[in-house]
C-alpha positions as CSV (number, residue, x, y, z in Angstrom):
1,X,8.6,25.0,-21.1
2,X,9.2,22.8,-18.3
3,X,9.4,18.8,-18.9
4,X,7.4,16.7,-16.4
5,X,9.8,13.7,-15.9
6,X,8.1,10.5,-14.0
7,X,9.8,8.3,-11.6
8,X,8.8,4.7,-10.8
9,X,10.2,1.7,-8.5
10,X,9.0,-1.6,-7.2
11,X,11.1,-4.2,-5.2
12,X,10.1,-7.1,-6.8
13,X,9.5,-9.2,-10.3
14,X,5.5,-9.7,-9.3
15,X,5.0,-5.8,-8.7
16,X,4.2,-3.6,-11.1
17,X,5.2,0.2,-11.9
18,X,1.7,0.8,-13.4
19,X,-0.2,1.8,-10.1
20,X,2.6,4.4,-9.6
21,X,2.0,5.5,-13.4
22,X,-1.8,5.9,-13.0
23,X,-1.5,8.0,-9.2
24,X,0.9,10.5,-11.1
25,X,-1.3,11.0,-14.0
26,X,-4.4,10.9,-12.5
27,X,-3.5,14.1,-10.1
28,X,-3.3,15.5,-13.7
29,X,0.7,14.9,-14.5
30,X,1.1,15.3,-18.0
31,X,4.6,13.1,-18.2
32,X,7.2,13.7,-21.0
33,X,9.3,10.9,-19.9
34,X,9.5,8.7,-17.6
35,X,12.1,6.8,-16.1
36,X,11.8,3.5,-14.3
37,X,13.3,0.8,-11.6
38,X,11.8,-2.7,-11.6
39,X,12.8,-5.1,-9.3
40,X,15.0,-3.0,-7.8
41,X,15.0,-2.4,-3.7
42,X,14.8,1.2,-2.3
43,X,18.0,-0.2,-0.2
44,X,20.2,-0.3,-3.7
45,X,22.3,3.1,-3.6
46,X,20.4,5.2,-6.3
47,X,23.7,5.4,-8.8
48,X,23.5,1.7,-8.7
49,X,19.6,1.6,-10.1
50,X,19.9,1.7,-14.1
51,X,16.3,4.4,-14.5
52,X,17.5,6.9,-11.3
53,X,21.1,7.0,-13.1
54,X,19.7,7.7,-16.2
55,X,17.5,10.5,-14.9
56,X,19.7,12.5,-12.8
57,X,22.3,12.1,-16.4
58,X,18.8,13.6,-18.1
59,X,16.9,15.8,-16.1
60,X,18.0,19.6,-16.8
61,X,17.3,23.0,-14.9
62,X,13.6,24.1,-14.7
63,X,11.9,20.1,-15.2
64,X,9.7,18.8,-12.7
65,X,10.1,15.6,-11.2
66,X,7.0,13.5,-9.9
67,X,7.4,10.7,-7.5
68,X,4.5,9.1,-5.5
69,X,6.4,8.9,-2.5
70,X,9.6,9.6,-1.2
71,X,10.4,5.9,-0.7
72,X,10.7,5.4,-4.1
73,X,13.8,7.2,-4.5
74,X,15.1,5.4,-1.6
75,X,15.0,3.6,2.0
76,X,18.5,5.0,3.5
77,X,18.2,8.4,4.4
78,X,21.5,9.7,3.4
79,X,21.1,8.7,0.0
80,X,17.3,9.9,-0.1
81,X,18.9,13.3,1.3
82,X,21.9,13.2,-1.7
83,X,19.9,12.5,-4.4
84,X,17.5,15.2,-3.7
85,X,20.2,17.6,-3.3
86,X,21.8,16.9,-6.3
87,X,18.1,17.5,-8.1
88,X,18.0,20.9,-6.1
89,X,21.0,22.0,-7.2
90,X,20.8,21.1,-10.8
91,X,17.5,23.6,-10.6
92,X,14.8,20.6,-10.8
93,X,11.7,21.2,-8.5
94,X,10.6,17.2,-7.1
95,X,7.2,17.2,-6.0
96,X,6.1,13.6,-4.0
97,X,2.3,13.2,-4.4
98,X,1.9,11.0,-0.8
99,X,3.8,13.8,0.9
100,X,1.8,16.6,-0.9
101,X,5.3,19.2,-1.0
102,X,7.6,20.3,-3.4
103,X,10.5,17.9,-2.0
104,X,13.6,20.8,-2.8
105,X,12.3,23.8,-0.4
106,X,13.4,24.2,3.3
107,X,9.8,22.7,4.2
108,X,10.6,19.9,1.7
109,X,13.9,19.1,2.7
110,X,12.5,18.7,6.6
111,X,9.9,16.3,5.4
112,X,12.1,14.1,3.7
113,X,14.1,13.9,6.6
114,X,11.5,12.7,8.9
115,X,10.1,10.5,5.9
116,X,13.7,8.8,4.9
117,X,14.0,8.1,8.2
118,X,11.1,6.7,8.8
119,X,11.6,4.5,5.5
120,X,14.8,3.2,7.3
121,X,13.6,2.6,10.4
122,X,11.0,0.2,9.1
123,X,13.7,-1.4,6.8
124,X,15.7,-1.8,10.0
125,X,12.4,-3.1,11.8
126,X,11.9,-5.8,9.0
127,X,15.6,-7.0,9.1
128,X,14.4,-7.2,13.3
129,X,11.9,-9.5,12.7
130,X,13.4,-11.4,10.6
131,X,16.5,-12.0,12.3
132,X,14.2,-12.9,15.4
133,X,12.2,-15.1,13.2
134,X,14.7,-17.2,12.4
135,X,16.6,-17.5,15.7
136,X,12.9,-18.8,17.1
137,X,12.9,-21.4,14.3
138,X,15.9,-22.0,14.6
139,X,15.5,-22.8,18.6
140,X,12.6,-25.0,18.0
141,X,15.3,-27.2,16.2
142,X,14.5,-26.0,12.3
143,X,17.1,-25.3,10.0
144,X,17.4,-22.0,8.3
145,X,19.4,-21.3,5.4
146,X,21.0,-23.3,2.9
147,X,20.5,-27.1,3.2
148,X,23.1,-29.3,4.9
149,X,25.1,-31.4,2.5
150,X,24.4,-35.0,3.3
151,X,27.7,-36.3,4.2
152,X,29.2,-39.4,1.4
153,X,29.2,-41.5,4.5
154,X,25.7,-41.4,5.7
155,X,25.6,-41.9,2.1
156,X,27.2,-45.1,1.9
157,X,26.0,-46.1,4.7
158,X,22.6,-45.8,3.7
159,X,23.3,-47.3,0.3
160,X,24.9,-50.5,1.8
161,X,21.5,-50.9,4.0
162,X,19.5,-51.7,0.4
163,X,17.4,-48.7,1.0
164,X,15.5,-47.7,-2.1
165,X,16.4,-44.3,-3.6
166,X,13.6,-42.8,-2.4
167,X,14.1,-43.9,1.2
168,X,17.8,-42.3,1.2
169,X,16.6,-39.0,-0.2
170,X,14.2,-38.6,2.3
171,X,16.4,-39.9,5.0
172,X,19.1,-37.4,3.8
173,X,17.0,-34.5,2.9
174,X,18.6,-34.6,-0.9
175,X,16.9,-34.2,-4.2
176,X,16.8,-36.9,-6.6
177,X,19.7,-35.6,-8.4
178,X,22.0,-35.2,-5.9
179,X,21.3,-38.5,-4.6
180,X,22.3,-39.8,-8.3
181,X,25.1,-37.1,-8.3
182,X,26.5,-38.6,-5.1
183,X,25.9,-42.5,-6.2
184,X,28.4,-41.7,-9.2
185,X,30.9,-41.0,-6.5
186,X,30.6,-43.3,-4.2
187,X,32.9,-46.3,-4.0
C-alpha cells in the first residue's frame, strides 16, 4: 500500500500551514504523515529546512508525495530540479495540486522547469524592487538600514546645552536607553 506523505511551507511566523492542509485533503488526500516547514523561505536550500530533510530521510519507494504547489518545495530552480530528482529516483511519484501533474514524469519534469523558474524570477523581481525602493528613499534624503550611532560628541555637546533628555533623544535619534547608556560614559 502506498503512504500518502503531505508537505507544507510558509515564509513567515503570521502564516499558517493549515490552508495548505485543508487544499490537499479536500481534493480527497488521505495523508499518512505529513511533514512541515514554518517560517521557513522557499529561498533556504531544501537540506537546510528541518520537515523537507526529514522527508526525503523518510519517504520510501512506491509513496506519494502531495504538495500544493511547486513553490513550496522551493524558489531556486536548481534546487526545485534536485530535490525532485532525488524523489524520482528513490521511486516516489510527487503530484503538485496548483500544477495539476505528477511532478516526476518527462511532462512533470518540463513543468517544473518553467514553474521554478518562474518562482525565481519573481524572487529576483522582489529583491528589484526593493533594491530600487530603497535607493529612491534613500535619494529623497531617508536613511535605510541600521540607525546611525549618535556620535559621544554631539552627545556632550548636547548635554552641556541643558537640553532635557527628551530633547537630546529626539535631536539624536536615540532611544531612551541609549541616551542613559551613553550619559554613563560621558565625561
Amino acid at each position: 500500500m502506498n503512504n500518502i506523505i503531505g508537505y507544507a511551507r510558509v515564509s513567515t511566523k503570521e502564516q499558517t500551514v493549515e490552508n495548505q492542509k485543508q487544499q490537499i485533503t479536500d481534493r480527497g488526500y488521505s495523508v499518512s504523515k505529513w511533514f512541515i516547514d514554518e517560517a521557513t523561505s522557499g529561498s533556504v536550500e531544501s537540506t537546510k529546512r528541518l520537515g523537507l530533510k526529514s522527508l526525503l530521510d523518510f519517504i520510501r519507494e512506491g509513496d506519494i508525495l502531495v504538495i500544493t504547489a511547486i513553490d513550496r518545495l522551493g524558489r531556486n530552480t536548481i534546487d526545485v530540479l534536485s530535490t525532485i530528482t532525488k524523489l524520482s529516483e528513490k521511486g516516489v511519484k510527487v503530484i503538485s495540486l496548483r500544477e495539476g501533474v505528477d511532478l516526476t514524469t518527462p511532462t512533470g519534469m518540463a513543468v517544473i522547469s518553467i514553474m521554478a523558474s518562474l518562482a525565481q524570477l519573481e524572487k529576483d523581481l522582489i529583491a528589484e524592487r526593493r533594491k530600487a525602493g530603497i535607493q529612491r528613499a534613500q535619494s529623497s534624503g531617508v536613511h535605510c538600514g541600521r540607525p546611525v550611532k549618535a556620535e559621544m560628541t554631539d552627545f556632550e555637546k548636547l548635554l552641556s546645552e541643558d537640553l532635557s533628555p527628551k530633547e537630546i533623544m529626539v535631536k539624536l535619534g536615540i532611544s531612551k536607553a541609549t541616551f542613559y547608556r551613553m550619559k554613563m560614559n560621558a565625561k
